[in-house]
MMTF fields as JSON, N, C-alpha, C and O atoms, coordinates in Angstrom:
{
  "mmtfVersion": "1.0.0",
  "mmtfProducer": "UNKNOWN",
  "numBonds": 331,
  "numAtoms": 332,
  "numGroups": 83,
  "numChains": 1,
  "numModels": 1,
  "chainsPerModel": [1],
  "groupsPerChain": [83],
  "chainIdList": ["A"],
  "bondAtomList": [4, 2, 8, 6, 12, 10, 16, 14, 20, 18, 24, 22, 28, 26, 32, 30, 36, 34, 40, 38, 44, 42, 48, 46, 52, 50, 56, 54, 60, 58, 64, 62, 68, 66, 72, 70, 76, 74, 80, 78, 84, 82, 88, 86, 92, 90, 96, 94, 100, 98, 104, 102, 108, 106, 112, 110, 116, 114, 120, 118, 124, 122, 128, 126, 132, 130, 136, 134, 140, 138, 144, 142, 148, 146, 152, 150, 156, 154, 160, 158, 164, 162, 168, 166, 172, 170, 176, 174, 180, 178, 184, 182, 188, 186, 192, 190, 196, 194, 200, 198, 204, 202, 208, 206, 212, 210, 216, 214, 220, 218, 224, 222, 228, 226, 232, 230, 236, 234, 240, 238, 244, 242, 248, 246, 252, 250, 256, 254, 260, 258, 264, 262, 268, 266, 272, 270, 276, 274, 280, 278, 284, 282, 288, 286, 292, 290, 296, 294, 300, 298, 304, 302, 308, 306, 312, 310, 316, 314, 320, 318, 324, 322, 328, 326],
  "bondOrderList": [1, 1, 1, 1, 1, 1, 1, 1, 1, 1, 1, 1, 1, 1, 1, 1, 1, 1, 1, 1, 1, 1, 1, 1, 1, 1, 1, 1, 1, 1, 1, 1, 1, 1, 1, 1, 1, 1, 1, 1, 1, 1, 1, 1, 1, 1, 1, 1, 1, 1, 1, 1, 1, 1, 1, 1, 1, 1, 1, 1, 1, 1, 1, 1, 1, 1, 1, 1, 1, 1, 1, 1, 1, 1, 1, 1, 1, 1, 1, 1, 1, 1],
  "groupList": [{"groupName": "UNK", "atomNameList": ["N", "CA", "C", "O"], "elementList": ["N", "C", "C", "O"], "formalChargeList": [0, 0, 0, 0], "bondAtomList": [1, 0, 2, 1, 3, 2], "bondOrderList": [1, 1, 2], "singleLetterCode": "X", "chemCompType": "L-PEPTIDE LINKING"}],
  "groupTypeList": [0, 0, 0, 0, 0, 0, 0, 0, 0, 0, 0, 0, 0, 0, 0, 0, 0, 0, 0, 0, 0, 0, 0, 0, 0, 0, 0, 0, 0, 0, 0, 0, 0, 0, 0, 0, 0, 0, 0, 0, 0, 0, 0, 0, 0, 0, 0, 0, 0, 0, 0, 0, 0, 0, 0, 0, 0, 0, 0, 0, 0, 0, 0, 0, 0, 0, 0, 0, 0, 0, 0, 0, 0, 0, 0, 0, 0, 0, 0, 0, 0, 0, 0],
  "groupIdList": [1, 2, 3, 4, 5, 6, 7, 8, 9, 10, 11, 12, 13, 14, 15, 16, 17, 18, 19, 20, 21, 22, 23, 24, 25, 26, 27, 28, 29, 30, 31, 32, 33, 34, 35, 36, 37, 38, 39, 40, 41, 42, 43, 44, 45, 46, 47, 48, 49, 50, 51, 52, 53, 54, 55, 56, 57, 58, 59, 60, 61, 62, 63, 64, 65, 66, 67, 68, 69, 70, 71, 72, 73, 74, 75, 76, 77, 78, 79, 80, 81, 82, 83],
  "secStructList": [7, 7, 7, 3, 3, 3, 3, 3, 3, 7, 1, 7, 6, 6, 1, 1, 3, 3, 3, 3, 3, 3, 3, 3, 3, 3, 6, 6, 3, 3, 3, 3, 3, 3, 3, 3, 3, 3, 7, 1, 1, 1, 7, 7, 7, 1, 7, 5, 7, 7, 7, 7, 7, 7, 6, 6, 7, 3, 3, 7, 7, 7, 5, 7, 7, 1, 7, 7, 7, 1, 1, 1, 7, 3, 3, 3, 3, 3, 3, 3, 3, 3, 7],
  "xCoordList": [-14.688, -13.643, -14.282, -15.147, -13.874, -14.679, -13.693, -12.697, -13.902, -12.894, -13.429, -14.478, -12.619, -13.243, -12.5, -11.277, -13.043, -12.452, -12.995, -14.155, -11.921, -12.385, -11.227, -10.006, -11.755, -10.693, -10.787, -11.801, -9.507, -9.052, -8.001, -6.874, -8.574, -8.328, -6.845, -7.083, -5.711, -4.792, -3.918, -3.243, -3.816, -4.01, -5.154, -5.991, -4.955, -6.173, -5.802, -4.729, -7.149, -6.401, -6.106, -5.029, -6.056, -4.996, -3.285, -2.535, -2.812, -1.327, -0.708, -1.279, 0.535, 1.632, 1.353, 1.562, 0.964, 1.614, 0.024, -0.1, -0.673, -2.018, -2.178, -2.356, -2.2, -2.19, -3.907, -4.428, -4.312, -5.04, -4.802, -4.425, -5.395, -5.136, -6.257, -7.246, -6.163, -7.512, -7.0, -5.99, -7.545, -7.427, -8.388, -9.56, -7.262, -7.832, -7.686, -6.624, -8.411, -8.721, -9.139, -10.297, -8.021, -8.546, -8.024, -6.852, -8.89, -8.932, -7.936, -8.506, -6.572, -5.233, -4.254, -3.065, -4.901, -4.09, -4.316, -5.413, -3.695, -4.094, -3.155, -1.978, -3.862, -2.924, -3.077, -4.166, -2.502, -2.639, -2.028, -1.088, -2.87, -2.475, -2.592, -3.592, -1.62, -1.649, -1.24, -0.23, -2.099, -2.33, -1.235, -1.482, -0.206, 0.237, 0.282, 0.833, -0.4, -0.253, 0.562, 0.628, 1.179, 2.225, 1.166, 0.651, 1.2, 0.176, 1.321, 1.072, 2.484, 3.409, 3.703, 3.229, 4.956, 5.148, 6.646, 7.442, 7.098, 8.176, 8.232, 7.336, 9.492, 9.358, 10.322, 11.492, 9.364, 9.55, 10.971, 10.811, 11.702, 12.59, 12.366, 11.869, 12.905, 13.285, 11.946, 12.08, 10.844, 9.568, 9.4, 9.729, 8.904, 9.063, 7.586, 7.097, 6.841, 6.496, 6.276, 6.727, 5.84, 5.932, 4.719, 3.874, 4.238, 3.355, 3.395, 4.426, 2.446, 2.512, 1.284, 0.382, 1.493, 0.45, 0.254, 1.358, -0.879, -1.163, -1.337, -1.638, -1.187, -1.096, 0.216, 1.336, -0.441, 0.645, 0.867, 1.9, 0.071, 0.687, 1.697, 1.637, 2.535, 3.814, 3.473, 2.648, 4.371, 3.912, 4.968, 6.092, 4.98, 6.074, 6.113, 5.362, 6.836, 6.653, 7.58, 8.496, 7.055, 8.047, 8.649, 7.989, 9.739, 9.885, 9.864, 10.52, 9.29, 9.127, 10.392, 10.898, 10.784, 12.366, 12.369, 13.393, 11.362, 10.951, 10.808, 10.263, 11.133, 10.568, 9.408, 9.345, 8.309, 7.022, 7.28, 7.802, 6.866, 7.15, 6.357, 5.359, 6.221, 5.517, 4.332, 4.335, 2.848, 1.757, 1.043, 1.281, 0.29, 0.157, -0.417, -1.363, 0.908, 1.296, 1.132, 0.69, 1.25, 1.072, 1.803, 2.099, 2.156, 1.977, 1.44, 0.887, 1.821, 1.184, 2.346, 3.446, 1.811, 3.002, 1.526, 0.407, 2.393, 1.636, 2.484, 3.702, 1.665, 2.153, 1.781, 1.25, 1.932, 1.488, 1.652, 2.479, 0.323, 0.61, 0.39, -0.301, 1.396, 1.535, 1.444, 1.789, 1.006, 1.309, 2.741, 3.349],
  "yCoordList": [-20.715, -19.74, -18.371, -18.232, -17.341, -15.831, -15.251, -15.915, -14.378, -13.608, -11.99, -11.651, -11.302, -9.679, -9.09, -9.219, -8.409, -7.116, -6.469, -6.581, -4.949, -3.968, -2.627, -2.591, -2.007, -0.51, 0.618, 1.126, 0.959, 2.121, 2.798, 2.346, 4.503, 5.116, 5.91, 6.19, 6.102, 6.211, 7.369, 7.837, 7.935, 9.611, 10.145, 9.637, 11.534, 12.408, 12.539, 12.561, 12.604, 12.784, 13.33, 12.893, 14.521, 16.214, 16.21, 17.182, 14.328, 14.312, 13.827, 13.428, 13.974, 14.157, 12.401, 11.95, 11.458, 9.775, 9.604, 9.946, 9.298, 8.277, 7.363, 6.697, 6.682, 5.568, 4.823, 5.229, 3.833, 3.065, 1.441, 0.8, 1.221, 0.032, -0.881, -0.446, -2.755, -3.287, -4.278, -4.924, -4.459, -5.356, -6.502, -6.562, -7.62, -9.108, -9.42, -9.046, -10.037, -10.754, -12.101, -12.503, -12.835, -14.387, -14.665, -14.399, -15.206, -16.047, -14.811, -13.77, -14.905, -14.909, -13.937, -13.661, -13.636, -13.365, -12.021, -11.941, -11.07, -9.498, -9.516, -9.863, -9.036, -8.933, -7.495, -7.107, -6.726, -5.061, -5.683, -6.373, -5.142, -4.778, -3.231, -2.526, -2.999, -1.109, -0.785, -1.142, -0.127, 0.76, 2.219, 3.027, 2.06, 3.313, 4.191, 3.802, 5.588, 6.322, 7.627, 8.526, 7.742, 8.764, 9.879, 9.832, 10.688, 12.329, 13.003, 14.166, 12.807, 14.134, 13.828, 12.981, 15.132, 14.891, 14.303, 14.166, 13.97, 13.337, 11.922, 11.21, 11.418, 9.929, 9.586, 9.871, 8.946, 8.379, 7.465, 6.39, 7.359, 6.15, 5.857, 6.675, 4.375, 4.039, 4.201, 4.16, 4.359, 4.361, 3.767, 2.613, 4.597, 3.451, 3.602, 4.727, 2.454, 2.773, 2.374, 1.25, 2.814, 2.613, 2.395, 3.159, 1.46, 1.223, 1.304, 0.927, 1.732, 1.447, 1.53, 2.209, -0.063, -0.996, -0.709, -0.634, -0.474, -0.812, -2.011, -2.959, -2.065, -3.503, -4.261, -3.863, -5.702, -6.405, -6.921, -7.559, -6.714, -6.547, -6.151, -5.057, -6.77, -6.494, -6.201, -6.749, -4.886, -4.939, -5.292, -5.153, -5.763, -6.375, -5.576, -5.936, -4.555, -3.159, -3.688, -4.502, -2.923, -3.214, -2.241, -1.216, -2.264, -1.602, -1.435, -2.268, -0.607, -0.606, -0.547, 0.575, -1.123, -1.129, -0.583, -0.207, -0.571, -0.204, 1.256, 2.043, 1.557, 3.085, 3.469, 3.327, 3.932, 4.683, 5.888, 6.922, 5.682, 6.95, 7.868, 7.538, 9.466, 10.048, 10.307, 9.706, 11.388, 11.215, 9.967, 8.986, 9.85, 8.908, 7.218, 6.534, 7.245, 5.472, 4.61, 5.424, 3.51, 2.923, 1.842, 1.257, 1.443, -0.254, -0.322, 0.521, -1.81, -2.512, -3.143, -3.569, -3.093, -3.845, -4.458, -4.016, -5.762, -6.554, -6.279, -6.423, -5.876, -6.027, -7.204, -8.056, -7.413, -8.92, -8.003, -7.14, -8.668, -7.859, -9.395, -10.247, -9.439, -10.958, -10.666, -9.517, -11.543, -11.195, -12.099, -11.87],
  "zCoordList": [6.493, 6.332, 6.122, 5.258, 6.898, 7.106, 5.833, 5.547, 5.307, 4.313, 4.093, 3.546, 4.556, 4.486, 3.664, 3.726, 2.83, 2.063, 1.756, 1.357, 1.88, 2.16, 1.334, 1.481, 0.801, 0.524, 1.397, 1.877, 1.545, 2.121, 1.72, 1.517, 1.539, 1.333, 2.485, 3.66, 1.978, 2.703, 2.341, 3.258, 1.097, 0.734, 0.076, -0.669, 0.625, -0.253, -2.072, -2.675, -2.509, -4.375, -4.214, -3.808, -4.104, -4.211, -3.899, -3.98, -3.391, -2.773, -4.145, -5.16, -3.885, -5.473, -5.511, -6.636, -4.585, -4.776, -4.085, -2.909, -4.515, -4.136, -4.106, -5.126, -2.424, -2.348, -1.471, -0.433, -2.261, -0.945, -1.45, -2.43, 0.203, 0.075, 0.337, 0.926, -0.246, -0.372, 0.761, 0.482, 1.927, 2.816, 2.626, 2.253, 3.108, 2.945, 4.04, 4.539, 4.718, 5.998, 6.043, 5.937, 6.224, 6.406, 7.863, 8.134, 8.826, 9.944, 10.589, 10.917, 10.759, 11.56, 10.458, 10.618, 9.621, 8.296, 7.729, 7.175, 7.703, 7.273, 6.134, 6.232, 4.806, 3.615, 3.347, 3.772, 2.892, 2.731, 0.343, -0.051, -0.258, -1.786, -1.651, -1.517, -1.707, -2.041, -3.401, -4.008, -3.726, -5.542, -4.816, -3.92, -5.562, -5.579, -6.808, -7.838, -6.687, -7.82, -8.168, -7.33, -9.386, -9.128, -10.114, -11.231, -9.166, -10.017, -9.93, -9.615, -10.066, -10.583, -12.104, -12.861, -12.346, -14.059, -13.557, -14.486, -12.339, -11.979, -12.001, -11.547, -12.635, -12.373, -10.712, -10.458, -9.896, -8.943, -8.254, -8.833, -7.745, -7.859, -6.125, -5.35, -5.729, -4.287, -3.257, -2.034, -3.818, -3.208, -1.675, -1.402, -0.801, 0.67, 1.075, 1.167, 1.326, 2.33, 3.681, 3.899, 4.467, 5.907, 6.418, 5.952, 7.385, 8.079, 9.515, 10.071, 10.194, 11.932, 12.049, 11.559, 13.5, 13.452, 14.837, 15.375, 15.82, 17.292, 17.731, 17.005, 18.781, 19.491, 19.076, 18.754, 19.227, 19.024, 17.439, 17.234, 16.441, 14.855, 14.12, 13.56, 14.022, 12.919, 11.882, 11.151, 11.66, 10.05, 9.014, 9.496, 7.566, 7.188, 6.006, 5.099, 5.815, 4.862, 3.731, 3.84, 2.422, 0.975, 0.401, 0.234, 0.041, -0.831, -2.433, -3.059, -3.04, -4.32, -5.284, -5.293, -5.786, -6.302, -7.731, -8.303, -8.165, -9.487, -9.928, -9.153, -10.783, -10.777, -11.091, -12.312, -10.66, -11.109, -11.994, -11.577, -13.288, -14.073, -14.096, -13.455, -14.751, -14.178, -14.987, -16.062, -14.641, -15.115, -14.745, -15.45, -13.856, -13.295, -13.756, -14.148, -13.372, -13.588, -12.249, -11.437, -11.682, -10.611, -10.491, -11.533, -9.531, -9.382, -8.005, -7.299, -7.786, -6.71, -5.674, -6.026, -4.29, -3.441, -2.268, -2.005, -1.808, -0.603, 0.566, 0.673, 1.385, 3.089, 3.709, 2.997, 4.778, 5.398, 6.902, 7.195, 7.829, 9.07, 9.372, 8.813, 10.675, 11.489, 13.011, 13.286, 14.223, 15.077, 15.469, 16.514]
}
């Protein structure tokens, strides 16, 4: 069984919401854990985010339902890319 991981960086620090993400790679299987961080003094609500994938990869996007409060706090969401 091959297993890759890897971080990526997906905003610059200097953006109000810093996000990257730690990709898992098994066989057929792409997992995305994204750290989202809130650097405002705003608390967050309805968080989206969005992915787009080339080729033939679906991406299966979450939404954060939770509120991120502000001064930066975080949570976490999983994507799943499938073909």
């Amino acid at each position: 069984m091959y297993l890759f991981f890897q971080v990526t960086q997906l905003t610059g620090f200097s953006d109000p919401v810093y996000a990257e993400a730690y990709v898992h790679v098994n066989q057929y299987d792409i997992v995305l854990d994204v750290l989202i961080v809130n650097q405002t003094s705003d608390t967050l609500q309805n968080l989206t985010l969005e992915l787009a994938t080339l080729g033939e990869k679906c991406a299966v996007s979450e939404e954060c339902g939770e509120r991120i409060s502000k001064d930066f706090t975080f949570t976490l969401l999983r994507c799943s890319l499938y073909r």
